[in-house]
C-alpha positions, 0 to 999 in steps of 0.5 A: 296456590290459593283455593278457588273455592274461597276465591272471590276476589282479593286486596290489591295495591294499587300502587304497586299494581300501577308499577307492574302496568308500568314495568309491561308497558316500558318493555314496548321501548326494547333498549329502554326499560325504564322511561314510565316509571321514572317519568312517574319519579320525575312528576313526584320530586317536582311536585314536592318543590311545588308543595303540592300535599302527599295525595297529590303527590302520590296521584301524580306518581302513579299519573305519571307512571301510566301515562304512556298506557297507549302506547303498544308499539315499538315504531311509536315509542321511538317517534315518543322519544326522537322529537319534542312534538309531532302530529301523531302524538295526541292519538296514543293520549287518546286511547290512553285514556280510554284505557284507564277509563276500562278499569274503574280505580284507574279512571282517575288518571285519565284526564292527565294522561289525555292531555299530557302531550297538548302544549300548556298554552292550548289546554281546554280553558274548561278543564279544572285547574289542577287537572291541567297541571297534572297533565303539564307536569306529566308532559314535562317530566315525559320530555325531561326524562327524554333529554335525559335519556339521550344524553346517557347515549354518550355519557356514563350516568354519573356525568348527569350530575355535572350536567343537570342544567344543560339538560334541563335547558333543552326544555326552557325555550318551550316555557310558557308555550309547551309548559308551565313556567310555574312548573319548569321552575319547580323542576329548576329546583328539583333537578339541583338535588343529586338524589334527583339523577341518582334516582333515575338509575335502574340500580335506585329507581324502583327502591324510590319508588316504593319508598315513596309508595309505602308512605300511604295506603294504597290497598283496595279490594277487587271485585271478580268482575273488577279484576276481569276489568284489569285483565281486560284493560291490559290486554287491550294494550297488548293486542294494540300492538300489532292490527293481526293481534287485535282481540286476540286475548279477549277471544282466547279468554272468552274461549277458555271460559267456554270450554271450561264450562264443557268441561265442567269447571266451577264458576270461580276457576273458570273466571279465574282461567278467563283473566289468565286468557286476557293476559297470557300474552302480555309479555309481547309487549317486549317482542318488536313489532317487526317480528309479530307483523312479519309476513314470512318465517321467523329467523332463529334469532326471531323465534328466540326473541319471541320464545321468551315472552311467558317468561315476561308474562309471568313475572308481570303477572306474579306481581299483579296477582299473587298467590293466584295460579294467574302468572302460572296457567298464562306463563305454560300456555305453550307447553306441550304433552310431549315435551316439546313446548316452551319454556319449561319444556314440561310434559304429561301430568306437569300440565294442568288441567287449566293450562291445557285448556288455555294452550288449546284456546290460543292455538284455535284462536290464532289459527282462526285469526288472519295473520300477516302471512296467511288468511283466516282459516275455516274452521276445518282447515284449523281443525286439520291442523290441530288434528295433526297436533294431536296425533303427534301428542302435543295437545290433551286429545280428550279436551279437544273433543269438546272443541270438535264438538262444539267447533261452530261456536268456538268458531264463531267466538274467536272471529268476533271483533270488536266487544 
């Protein structure tokens, strides 16, 4: 684990950073894990048959990788993938955009991505030149990795390659109105390669795409206020996926803080632990969107889908921030003293100190927050019910003694919307 007391920041690949956004946001697709990353693989080998040079090449990797960053429900990936246009479309390029801009070393992307679903013939005529073909070769390969998709519902992988034109030509009679005709013949000599389909196979895609990473450095260092900006911007995506989860991770990031400060938590572990409140819940974005709005009970089965997202959370984040305690606090936010949490089922001295404040901020956040099945609570009402959680050992009784004590200001803080 690394020492906090040294901690105040560290190197990160961005690379490798965009991949791991990637690989959380295809977990919104439920039965296709896989669609951002190889729409990001698709841009690239497209780009190498426009000549375009390494840099821009990798620009468009990672452009293409995160270009469905708006997207955080399940109901609007499939409009995403059943049908070449629709009206709704432009709004997730929208907020896409708005979310990169959040995290500095991502803003560049913004531009593709906002455009990346408007038709070759409308892009704004004042947009750079080279900004108008990234967003057309992101909206190309997007639409070409659908074809692609469909057609592997009946037929096995392999058969691409037999087929490559055929899906190929469900594109060509949009040349010249959705896409470029220079970039759609680009992709005509692209597709020709075997390794073009063999690529997009989950079994080779991410070895390609790390290939392809590793010819260029892709390092940078963050600041703690600038990895505050990642934790922040993914969590955006995160609580975008339902209206009753809005806010839900910065308030339980802004409430950890504060209650580590009560406890006496040094600035560095308490920044630390505030990142892990913006992204412990980022595994949900693999939890279908009827069962975080459903107004009544979950089902076993539900409650079986839900119970694995620390596990999601985790893997995502280890990727993102190794060597920080980062994926293990947001990972164990449902542990309980008693054993009886998840997923782990850890108890006693197996909790830490800052898994046990995040556990305690999550479940004050979500009893103030109104729910699909209930209204916002008061703040008697939550404590009431986090009373009974302490009587049956579940929660650390002396840190709740800070939240009884301090309960209007954490109160205030968990029901304020907006930034």
């Amino acid at each position: 684990m690394v020492n906090l007391k040294e901690f105040n920041g560290f190197d990160i690949d961005l690379g490798r950073a965009a991949h791991t956004v990637t690989k959380a946001l295809d977990y919104v697709g439920i039965d296709d894990h896989s669609h951002g990353r190889r729409v990001g693989l698709i841009c690239h080998r497209i780009a190498h048959c426009l000549g375009w040079d390494r840099d821009r090449r990798h620009f468009i990797l990672l452009a293409g990788m995160l270009h469905d960053c708006g997207v955080s429900s399940t109901a609007l990936h499939q409009k995403l993938v059943d049908e070449m246009e629709w009206d709704g479309a432009e709004d997730h390029c929208v907020r896409g955009e708005f979310f990169l801009n959040s995290f500095p070393p991502f803003a560049a992307y913004g531009q593709a991505v906002r455009y990346h679903h408007t038709r070759w013939s409308e892009l704004p005529h004042d947009l750079d030149n080279r900004v108008r073909e990234h967003a057309n070769l992101v909206f190309l390969a997007d639409r070409l990795d659908v074809a692609y998709s469909i057609f592997l519902l009946n037929n096995p992988h392999y058969e691409a390659l037999l087929n490559r034109d055929d899906i190929l030509a469900q594109l060509k009679p949009f040349v010249g109105t959705l896409f470029s005709e220079t970039l759609f013949n680009a992709a005509c000599e692209a597709v020709q390669k075997d390794s073009f389909w063999l690529e997009l196979q989950d079994e080779f895609l991410d070895e390609a795409i790390f290939e392809t990473l590793s010819f260029s450095d892709h390092r940078i260092s963050l600041r703690f206020d600038e990895i505050e900006s990642l934790g922040e911007l993914i969590s955006q995506i995160v609580d975008a996926k339902s209206p009753f989860t809005h806010y839900h991770s910065l308030r339980v990031a802004d409430l950890a803080y504060v209650i580590s400060g009560f406890v006496g938590f040094g600035e560095k572990e308490r920044r630390t632990l505030r990142v892990a409140g913006l992204l412990h819940d980022v595994g949900k974005l693999r939890t279908p969107d009827e069962i975080l709005e459903k107004p009544a009970g979950l089902s076993q089965y539900e409650l079986a889908q839900m119970r694995r997202h620390p596990m999601d959370s985790k893997r995502v984040l280890n990727a993102i921030f190794p060597n920080t305690p980062i994926g293990k606090w947001a990972s164990e936010h449902h542990e309980k003293l008693n054993g009886s949490g998840y997923p782990y089922g850890w108890s006693g001295e197996r909790i830490d100190m800052p898994t046990r404040i995040l556990a305690l901020a999550d479940i004050f956040q979500a009893l103030c927050q109104k729910r699909p099945y209930r209204d916002r609570l008061k703040v008697d009402e939550v404590l009431a019910i986090m009373d009974k959680m302490i009587a049956a050992g579940e929660l650390d009784p002396d840190l709740y003694k800070f939240i009884t004590a301090n309960k209007d200001e954490l109160y205030t803080i968990a029901i304020r919307e907006g930034e």
